[in-house]
Each structure stands twice: as structure tokens, then as C-alpha cells.
C-alpha positions as CSV (number, residue, x, y, z in Angstrom):
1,X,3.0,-64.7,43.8
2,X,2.2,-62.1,46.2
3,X,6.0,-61.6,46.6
4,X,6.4,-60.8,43.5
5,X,3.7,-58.4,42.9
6,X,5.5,-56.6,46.5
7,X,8.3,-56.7,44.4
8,X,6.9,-55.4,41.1
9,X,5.0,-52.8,43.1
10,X,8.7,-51.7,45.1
11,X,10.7,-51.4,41.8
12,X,12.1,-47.9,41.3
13,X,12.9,-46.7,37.8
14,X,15.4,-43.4,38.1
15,X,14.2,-43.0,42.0
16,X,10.0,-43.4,41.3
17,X,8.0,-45.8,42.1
18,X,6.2,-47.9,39.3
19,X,2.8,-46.6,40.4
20,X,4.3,-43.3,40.6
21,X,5.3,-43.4,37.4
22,X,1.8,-45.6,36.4
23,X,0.3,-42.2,37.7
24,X,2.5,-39.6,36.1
25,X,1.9,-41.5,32.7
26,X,-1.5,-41.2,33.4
27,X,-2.3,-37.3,34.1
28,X,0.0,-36.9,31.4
29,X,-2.3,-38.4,28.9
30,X,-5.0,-36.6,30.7
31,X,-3.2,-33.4,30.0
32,X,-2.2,-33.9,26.7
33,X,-6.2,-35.6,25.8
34,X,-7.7,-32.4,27.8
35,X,-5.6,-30.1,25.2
36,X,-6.2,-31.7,22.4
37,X,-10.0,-31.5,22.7
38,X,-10.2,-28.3,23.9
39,X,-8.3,-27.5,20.4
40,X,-10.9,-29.7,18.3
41,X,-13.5,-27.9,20.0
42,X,-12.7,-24.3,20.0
43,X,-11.8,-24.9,16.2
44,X,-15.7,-26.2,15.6
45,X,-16.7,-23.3,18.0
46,X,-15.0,-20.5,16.6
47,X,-15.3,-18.8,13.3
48,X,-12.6,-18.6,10.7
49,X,-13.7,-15.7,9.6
50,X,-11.4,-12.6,10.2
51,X,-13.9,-9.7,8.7
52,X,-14.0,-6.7,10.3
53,X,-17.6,-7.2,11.4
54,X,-17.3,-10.0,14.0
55,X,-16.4,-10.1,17.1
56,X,-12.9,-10.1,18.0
57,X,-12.9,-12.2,21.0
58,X,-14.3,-15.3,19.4
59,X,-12.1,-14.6,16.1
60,X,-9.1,-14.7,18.3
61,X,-10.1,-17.9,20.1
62,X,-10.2,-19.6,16.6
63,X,-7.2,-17.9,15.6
64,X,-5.2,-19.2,18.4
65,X,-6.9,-22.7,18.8
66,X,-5.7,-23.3,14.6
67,X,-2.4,-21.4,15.5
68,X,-2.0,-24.4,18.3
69,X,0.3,-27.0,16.8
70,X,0.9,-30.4,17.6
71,X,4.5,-30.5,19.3
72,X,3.5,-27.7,21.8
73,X,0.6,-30.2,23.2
74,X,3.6,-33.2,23.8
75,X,5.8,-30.8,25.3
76,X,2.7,-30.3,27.6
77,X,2.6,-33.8,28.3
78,X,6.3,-34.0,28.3
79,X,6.6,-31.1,30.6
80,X,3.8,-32.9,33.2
81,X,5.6,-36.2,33.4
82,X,8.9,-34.4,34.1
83,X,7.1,-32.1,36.8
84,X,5.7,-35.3,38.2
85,X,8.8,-37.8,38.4
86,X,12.1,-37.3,39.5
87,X,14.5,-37.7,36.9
88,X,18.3,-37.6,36.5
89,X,19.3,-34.1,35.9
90,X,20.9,-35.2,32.2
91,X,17.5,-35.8,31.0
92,X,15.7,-33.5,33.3
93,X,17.4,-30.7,31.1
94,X,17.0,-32.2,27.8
95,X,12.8,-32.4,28.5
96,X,13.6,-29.0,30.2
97,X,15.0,-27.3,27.1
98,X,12.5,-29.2,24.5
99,X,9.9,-27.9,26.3
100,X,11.2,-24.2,26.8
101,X,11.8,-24.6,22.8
102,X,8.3,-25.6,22.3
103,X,7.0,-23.4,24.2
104,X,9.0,-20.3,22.8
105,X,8.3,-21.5,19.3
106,X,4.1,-21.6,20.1
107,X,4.4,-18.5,21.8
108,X,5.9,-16.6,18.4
109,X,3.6,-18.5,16.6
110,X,0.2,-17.6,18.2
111,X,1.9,-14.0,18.7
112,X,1.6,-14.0,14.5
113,X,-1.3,-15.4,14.3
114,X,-2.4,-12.5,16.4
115,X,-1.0,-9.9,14.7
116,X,-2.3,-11.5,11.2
117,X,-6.0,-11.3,12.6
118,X,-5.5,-7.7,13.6
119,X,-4.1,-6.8,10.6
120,X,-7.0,-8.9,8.4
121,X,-9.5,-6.6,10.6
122,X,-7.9,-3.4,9.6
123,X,-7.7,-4.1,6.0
124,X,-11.5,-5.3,6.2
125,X,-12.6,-1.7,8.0
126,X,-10.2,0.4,5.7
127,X,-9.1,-1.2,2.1
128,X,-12.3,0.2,0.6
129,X,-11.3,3.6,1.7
130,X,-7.7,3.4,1.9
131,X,-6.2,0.6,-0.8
132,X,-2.9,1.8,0.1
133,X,-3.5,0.4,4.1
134,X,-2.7,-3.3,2.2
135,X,0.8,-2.1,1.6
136,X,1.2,-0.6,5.2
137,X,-0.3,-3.1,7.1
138,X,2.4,-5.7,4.9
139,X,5.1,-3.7,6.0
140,X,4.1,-3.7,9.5
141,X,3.3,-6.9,10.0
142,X,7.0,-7.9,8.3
143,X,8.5,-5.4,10.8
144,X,6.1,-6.9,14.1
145,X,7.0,-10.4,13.2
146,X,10.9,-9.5,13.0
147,X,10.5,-8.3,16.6
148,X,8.3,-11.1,17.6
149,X,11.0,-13.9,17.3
150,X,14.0,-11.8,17.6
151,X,12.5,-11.0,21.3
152,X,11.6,-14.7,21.5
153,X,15.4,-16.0,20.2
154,X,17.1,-13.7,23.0
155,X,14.4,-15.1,25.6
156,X,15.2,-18.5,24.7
157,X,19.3,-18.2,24.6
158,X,18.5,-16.0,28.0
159,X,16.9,-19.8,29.0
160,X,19.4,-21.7,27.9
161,X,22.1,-19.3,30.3
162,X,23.5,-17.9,27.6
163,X,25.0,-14.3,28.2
164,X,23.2,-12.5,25.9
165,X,24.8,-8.8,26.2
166,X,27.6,-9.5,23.8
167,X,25.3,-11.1,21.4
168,X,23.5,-7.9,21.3
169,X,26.5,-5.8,21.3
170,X,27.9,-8.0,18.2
171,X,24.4,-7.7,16.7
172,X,24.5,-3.7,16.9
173,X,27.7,-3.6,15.4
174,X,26.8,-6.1,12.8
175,X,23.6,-4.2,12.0
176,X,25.5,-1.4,11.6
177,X,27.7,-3.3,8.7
178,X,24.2,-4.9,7.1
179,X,22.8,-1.5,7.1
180,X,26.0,-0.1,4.7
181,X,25.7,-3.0,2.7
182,X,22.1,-2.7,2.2
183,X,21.4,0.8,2.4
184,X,19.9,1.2,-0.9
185,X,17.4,-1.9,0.1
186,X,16.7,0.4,3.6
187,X,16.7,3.3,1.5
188,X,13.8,1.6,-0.4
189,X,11.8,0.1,2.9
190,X,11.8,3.6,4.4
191,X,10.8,5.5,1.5
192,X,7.7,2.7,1.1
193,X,6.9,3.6,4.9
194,X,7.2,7.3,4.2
195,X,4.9,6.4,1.1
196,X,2.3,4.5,3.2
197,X,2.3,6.9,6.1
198,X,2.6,10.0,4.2
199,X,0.2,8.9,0.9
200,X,1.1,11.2,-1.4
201,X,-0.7,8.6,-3.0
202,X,-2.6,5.7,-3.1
203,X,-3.8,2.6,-5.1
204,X,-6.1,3.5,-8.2
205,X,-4.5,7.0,-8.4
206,X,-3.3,8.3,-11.6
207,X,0.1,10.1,-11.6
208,X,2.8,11.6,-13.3
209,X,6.6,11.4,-12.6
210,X,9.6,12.8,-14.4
211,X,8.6,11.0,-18.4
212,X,6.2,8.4,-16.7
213,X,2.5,8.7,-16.1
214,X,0.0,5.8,-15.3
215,X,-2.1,4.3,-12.4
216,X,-0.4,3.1,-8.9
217,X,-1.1,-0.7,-8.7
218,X,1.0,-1.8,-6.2
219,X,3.0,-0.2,-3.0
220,X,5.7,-2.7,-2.4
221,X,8.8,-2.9,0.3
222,X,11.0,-2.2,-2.3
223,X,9.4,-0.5,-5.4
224,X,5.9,0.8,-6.7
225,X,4.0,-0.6,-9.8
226,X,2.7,1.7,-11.9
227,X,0.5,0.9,-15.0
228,X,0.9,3.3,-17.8
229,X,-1.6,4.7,-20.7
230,X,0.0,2.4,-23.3
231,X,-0.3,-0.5,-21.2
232,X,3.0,-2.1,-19.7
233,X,3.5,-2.1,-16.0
234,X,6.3,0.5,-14.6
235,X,8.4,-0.9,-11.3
236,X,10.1,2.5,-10.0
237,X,12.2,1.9,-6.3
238,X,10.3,3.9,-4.1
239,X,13.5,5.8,-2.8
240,X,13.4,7.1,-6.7
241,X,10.0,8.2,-6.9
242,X,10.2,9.7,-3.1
243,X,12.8,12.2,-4.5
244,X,10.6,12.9,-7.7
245,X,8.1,15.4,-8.3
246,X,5.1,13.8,-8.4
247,X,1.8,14.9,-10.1
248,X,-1.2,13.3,-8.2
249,X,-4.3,13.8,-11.1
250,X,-6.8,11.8,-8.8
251,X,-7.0,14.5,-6.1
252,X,-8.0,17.1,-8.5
253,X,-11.3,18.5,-7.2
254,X,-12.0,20.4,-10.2
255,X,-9.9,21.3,-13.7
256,X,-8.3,24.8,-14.5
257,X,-8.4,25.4,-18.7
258,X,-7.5,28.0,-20.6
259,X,-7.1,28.1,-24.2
260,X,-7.0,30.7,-26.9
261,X,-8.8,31.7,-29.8
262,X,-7.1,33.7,-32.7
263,X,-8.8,36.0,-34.9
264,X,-7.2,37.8,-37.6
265,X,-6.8,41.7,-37.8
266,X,-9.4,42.4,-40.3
267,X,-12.1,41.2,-37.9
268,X,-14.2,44.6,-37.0
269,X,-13.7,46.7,-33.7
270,X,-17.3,45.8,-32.8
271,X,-17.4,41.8,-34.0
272,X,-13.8,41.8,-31.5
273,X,-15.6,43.2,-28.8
274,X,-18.6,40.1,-29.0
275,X,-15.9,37.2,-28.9
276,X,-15.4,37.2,-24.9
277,X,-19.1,37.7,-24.2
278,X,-19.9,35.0,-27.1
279,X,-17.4,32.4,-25.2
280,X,-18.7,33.1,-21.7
281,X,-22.3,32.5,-23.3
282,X,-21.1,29.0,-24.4
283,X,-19.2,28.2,-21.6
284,X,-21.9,29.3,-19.0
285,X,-24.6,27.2,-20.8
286,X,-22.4,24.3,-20.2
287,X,-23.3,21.9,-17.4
288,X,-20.3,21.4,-14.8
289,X,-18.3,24.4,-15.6
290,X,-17.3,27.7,-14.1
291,X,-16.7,30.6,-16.5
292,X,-13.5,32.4,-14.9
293,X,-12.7,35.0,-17.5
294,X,-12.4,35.6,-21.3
295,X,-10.2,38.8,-22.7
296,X,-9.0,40.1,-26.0
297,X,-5.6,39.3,-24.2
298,X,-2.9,40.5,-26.9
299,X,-2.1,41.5,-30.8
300,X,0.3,38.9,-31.7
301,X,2.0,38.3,-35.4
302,X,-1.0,36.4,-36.5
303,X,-3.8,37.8,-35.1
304,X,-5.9,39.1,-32.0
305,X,-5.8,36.2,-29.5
306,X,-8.6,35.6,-27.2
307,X,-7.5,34.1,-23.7
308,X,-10.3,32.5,-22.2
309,X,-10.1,30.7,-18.4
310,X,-12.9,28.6,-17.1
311,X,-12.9,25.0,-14.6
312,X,-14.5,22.0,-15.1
313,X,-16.3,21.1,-12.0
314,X,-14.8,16.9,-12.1
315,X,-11.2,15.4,-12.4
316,X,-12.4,13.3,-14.8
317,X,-10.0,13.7,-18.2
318,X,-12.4,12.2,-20.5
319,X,-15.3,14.7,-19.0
320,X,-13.1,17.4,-19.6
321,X,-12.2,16.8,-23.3
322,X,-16.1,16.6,-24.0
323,X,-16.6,19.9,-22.6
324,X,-13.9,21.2,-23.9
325,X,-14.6,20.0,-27.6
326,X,-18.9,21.3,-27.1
327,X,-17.1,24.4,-26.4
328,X,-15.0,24.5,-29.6
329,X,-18.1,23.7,-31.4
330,X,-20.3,26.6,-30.2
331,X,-17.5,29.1,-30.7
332,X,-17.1,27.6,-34.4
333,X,-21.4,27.9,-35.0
334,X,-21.1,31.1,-33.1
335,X,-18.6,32.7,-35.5
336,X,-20.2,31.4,-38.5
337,X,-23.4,33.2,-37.9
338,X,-21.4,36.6,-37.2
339,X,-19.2,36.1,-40.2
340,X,-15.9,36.0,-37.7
341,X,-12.9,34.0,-38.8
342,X,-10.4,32.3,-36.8
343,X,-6.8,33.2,-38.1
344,X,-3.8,31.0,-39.4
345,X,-0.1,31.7,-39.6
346,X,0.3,33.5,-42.6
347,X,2.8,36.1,-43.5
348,X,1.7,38.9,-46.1
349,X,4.2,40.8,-48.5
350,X,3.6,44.9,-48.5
351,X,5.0,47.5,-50.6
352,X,6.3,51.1,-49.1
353,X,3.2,52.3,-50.7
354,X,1.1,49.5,-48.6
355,X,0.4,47.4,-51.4
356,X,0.4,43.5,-51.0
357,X,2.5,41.7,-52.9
358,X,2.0,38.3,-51.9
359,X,0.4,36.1,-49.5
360,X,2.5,33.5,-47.8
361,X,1.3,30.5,-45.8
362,X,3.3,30.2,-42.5
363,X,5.3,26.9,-43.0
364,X,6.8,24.4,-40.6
365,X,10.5,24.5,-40.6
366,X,10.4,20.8,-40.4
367,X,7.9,20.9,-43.7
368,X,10.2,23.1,-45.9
């Protein structure tokens, strides 16, 4: 009996011991029990939460422990056991290169996860103020993460003992040929950057471009969403609208009017003389405006006409047009109790003598 327990207790499996590799097992487990706790419990410990108000050491201990998948804790294990024993150098390279893939793999992934709590933060601190930072922040993160495991692939293959200065050189030249074939998809990404980075404008602005108008909804890698005044959505490439004129209506600090007022030529010297006085009375007894000017500007085929500049202290359209239609209605109230009246194409018929022969209305060519 107790020779064969000497001999059970001298057996060598691939040049170890039983109890060495009775001990190896064992710390293995350890390892791989230790890990997995420490995941359970910085998982209960740390928030989820990724607002901009906590603190970011604890939010990217959670982040990580969640981002920690299972393989990468049994290549631990796997990678202990092989540390511990001495194995045949066919499998010693297979757990090698698992392990380095594991590892490589986790390393990208807590790299993102990283990258996705900082940009979560950002957006938390900034969308309020800035909507467009959602659009930059998903372009950057989809440029980051593109470095992130390209770095990480080249560090594996470097691993693995593959020469990887040819696989760069082919990749440059191959890049080259991807970027003529997609140049109008590039053209696209780098006009959204220019977008983002520039902000010409932003989400909730209301613009105009070439025959388009509406409110930006959406800055995307490729094209911008725009929702119009009648209702359907407008998807422009952002290339396209980078090389437009745009008309950005939300950064207007105040409103520029002017409009005229024709009067016909029978109106007296003195009652002509009243109407720019009368206006800038109106206008100044209107709240949130600035009277600018008001002028018997010209004698046109109609009439005198009245120019009359003033600026409505707010962007907002619907503001304007209430102002802009109290105004109308005091100049109407103010030239009904002065007996002024405002003029209308018409076209009158005189003799040599200066006697009228007719009066003709002023007809559309469209009507006649």
C-alpha cells in the first residue's frame, strides 16, 4: 500500500510532479475565485451611474469591474497553471497565445468602456448647453474605438512574431485605395466634424439653406436631419450643406424691419410731414422695439412711400409678426383720425388740358 501511494506520489505528468500539479490546480482556482469576487463585489460597490455629478474614480471601477468578461478571468487561471507547471512547448504556446488573445481582447474592451464613461460625463456636463456635443462626442468615440483595436490587432500580430511593417505599408497603400473609393463617404465624416467642431449650428436651431428651411434634429456621420415648417424630415449630406450658405435664424439677437407705407399725392404737404413722427410714436410706444428711422423716402408711380426701419428686441418670429401687425394697426387708427389715405396702384387718364379722363385700377398681368 505504502508503495503504491510512493508511487502515485512519484508519477510525473509532462515533467511535474502530481502534487505539483495538485498545487498548481489549486492556486489556480484561487486566482480565478479571488477574481471573480473581486468582480461580484466591485459591481455591488460601484455605481452604474455615469452622470456627470459623481465621482469618477468609483464610476470607473464599476465601469471596468461590468466591462470584465468571463474568458479573461480563465485565461487568468489558464495563464497561472501554465506559469506554475512545466509543459511541452506545443501546448505551452497554445495557452500562451489564448491568453495573450484574452488578454488583448479585455484590454480593448475596458479601453471602450473607458472611453464610453468619459464620453457619458461630457454629454451629462454639456448636452443642456451644447445638443450638438451628442453628435461630436459619437464621432469621436467611433474614431477612439477604431484606434483602440487597430493598436491592439498590430500588438497582438507583433505577439504572435508577425512582421508587422509590411502589414502597415500594405495597409497605407490600401487606405489610400479605400479613401478614393469612399471619398464622398469621407467627404461626409469630415464635413460632420467640421460641423461639430465649427457649429455653424446646433440642435434645436432653425435654418435656412438654398430652397430648405426647418429645425436641425440630428448631426449624423454622414448627413444632417432637418425638420421643415410643413412637417417632413430633410436628410442633406453634410458635405452638401458645408458648401451651402446657410442662414442660422436662432442666433439672431434682435430683428431688423423695415416696411413701407404708401400714401397717395393728394395727401397735404403738412398731413406728409406727420406720417414719420406718427410711426415713430407707434413704434416707440411698443414694448421690445427700437425705433431706427422713418422718412418720406421717395415719389414713386403710386404714391409717396414712407420707409420706416425699427428692430425687434427677440429672435422670436411669431413675436415679431405681433408687433409688427399692432404697428399696422395704429398707423391705420392713426390715419383715420387725420383723414390720411394709404394709396393703391391705380393709373389715371389726363387730357393736354389736365383733365381726367378715366380712372384705371392697376391690374395684375396674371389677372387680365
Amino acid at each position: 500500500m505504502s508503495a503504491s501511494i510512493e508511487n502515485l506520489v512519484n508519477l510525473e505528468i509532462y515533467g511535474n510532479s502530481l502534487i505539483v500539479w495538485c498545487l498548481s490546480i489549486f492556486f489556480s482556482i484561487v486566482v480565478y475565485s479571488v477574481a471573480v469576487t473581486a468582480r461580484r463585489v466591485a459591481r455591488r460597490r460601484f455605481p452604474l451611474h455615469t452622470g456627470g455629478d459623481g465621482l469618477f474614480i468609483t464610476q470607473f471601477l464599476g465601469a471596468q469591474a461590468r466591462a470584465t468578461q468571463q474568458f479573461f478571468l480563465v485565461a487568468l487561471a489558464l495563464g497561472t497553471l501554465a506559469y506554475l507547471l512545466i509543459l511541452p512547448t506545443r501546448i505551452e504556446g497554445i495557452l500562451a497565445a489564448l491568453v495573450t488573445i484574452a488578454v488583448m481582447v479585455q484590454v480593448g474592451i475596458w479601453a471602450t468602456a473607458a472611453l464610453a464613461l468619459w464620453i457619458a460625463r461630457y454629454l451629462a456636463r454639456t448636452t443642456d448647453r451644447d445638443p450638438a456635443s451628442a453628435s461630436a462626442a459619437q464621432i469621436i468615440q467611433f474614431l477612439c474605438q477604431v484606434v483602440i483595436w487597430s493598436a491592439l490587432l498590430m500588438l497582438t500580430l507583433s505577439n504572435f512574431g508577425v512582421d508587422i511593417t509590411g502589414l502597415i505599408a500594405g495597409l497605407g497603400v490600401g487606405g489610400v485605395a479605400i479613401a478614393f473609393a469612399l471619398q464622398s463617404v469621407l467627404r461626409d465624416l469630415f464635413a460632420s466634424l467640421a460641423i461639430v467642431l465649427d457649429k455653424p449650428f446646433v440642435i434645436g436651431d432653425f435654418i435656412v439653406f438654398g430652397n430648405h428651411l426647418g429645425t436641425v434634429e440630428r448631426v449624423g456621420l454622414k448627413t444632417t436631419r432637418i425638420r421643415s415648417l410643413w412637417g417632413e424630415q430633410i436628410s442633406v449630406s453634410n458635405d452638401d450643406l458645408l458648401n451651402t450658405r446657410v442662414q442660422n435664424y436662432k442666433r439672431m439677437r434682435e430683428r431688423r424691419i423695415s416696411f413701407n407705407v404708401v400714401v397717395p399725392y393728394e395727401t397735404s404737404p403738412d398731413n406728409l410731414e406727420a406720417i414719420p413722427g406718427l410711426i415713430r410714436d407707434i413704434i416707440e410706444g411698443t414694448e421690445k422695439t427700437r425705433f431706427d428711422r422713418s422718412h418720406v423716402a421717395a415719389f414713386e408711380e403710386f404714391g409717396a412711400r414712407v420707409e420706416t426701419i425699427y428692430f425687434v428686441l427677440s429672435p422670436d418670429f411669431n413675436l415679431y409678426m405681433d408687433i409688427q401687425q399692432s404697428i399696422n394697426l395704429g398707423i391705420a387708427r392713426a390715419f383715420a383720425e387725420r383723414g390720411i389715405r394709404f394709396s393703391y396702384p391705380t393709373r389715371r387718364l389726363v387730357s393736354e388740358n389736365g383733365e381726367e379722363l378715366a380712372l384705371l385700377k392697376h391690374l395684375d398681368p396674371v389677372q387680365t
